[in-house]
N, C-alpha and C positions, 0 to 999 in steps of 0.2 A: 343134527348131531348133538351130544352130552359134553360138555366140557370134563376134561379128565386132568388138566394141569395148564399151568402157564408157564413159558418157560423164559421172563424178558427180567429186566433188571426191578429191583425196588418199586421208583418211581412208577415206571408203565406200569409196572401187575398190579400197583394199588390201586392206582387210576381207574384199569377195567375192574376191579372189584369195585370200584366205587359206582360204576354204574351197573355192578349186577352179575359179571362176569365172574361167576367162582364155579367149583369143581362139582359134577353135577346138572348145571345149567343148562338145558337147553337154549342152542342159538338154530338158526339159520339164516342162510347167506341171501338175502333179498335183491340183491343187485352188484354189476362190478363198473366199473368205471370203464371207459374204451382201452384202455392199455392196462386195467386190471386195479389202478390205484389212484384212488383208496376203493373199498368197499364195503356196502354197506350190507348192515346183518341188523339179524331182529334178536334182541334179548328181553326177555321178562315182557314182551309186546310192545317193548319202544324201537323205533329204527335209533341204530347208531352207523356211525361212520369210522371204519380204524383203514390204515396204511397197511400194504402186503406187506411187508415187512415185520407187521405185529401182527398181523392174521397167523404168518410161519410160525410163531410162537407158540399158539394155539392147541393143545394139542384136544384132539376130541374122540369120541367114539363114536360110530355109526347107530343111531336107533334103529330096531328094528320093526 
């Protein structure tokens, strides 16, 4: 999926932009956790790890 917006406070959205997370971006989801959280996702070819909670935020669009 393309990242198309984040929709979290200051702090978090600079955070994931700091590691790469802006609008545009291809991510995807490499793995989830047994109850879902955190999980982790590949951006720019690095695994990271965010909490569902912030993944919700996420908003993305589908590649086709």
């Amino acid at each position: 999926a393309k990242v198309h917006s984040i929709d979290l406070d200051t702090d978090a959205k600079r955070h994931l932009m700091d590691i790469g997370l802006t609008k545009g971006t291809s991510i995807t989801v490499k793995n989830l956790a047994p109850l879902g959280d955190p999980m982790e996702i590949i951006i720019r070819g690095s695994d990271f790890s965010i909490t569902k909670k912030d993944a919700q935020q996420i908003i993305v669009e589908l590649e086709e």
